[in-house]
C-alpha positions as CSV (number, residue, x, y, z in Angstrom):
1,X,-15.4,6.0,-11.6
2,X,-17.8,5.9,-8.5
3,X,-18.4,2.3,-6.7
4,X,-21.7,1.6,-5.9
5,X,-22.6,-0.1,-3.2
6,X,-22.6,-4.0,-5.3
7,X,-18.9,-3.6,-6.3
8,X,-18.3,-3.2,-2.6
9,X,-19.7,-6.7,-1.7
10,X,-18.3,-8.3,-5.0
11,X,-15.2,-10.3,-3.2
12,X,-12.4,-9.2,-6.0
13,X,-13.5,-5.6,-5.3
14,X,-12.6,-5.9,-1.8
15,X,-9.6,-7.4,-2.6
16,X,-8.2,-4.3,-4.4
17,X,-10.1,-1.6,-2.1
18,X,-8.9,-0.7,1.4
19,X,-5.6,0.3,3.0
20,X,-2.1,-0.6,4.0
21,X,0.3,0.7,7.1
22,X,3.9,1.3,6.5
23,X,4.9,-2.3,8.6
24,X,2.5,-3.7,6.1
25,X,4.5,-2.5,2.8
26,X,7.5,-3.2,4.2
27,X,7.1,-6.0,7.1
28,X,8.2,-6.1,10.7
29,X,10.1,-8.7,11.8
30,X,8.8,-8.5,15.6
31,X,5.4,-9.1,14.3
32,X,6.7,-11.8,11.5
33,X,5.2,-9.8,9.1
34,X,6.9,-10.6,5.6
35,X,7.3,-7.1,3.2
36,X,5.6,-6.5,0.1
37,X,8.2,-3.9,-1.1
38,X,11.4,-5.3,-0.2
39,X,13.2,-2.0,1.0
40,X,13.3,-0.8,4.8
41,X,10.7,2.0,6.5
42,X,13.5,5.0,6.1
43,X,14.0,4.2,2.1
44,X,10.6,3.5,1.5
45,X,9.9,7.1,3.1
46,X,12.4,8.9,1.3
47,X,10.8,7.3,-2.1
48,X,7.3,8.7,-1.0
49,X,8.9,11.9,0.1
50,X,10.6,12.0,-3.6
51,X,7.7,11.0,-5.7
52,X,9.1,7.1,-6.2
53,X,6.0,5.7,-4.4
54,X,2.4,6.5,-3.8
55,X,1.5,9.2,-1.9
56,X,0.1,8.4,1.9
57,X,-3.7,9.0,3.2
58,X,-4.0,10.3,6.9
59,X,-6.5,8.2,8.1
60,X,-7.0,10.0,11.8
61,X,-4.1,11.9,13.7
62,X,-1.9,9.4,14.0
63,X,-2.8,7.1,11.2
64,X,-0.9,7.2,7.8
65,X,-1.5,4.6,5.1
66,X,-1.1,3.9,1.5
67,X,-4.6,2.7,-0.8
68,X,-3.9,-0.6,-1.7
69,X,-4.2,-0.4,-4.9
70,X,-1.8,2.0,-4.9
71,X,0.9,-0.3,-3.4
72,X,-0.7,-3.5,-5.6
73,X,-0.1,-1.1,-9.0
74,X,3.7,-0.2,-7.7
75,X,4.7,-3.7,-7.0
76,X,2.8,-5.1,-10.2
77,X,4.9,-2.1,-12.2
78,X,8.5,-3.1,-10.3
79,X,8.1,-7.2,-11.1
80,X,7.4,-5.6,-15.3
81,X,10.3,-3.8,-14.7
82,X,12.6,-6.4,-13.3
């Protein structure tokens, strides 16, 4: 399904579109940054690394980050599974 240029400025398609970092997903308490996955950074990496969770996007470099929908479909698929 292609977006068009109008589902980009629709406010709940923005909310779904874009991207997460790692300390994003699962927080970083030097920033005060609360997690959305509650695991830590080496056990979120070794379920990406497994197939558990999604897949990262290289951004640059030395950018990594997850779609957010991605991330908003794994935590809406672990709260129907708890």
């Amino acid at each position: 399904m292609a977006t068009s240029k109008t589902d980009l400025q629709n406010p709940q398609t923005a909310i779904v579109l874009g991207y997460l970092r790692i300390w994003q997903i699962v927080g970083d308490r030097k920033r005060g940054i609360e997690p959305l996955l509650p695991v830590g950074r080496s056990t979120f990496l070794a379920g990406v690394k497994s197939g558990k969770y999604p897949k990262p996007v290289k951004l640059g470099e030395r950018t990594t980050a997850w779609k957010k929908a991605d991330i908003l479909a794994l935590l809406d698929s672990v709260d129907g599974a708890a």
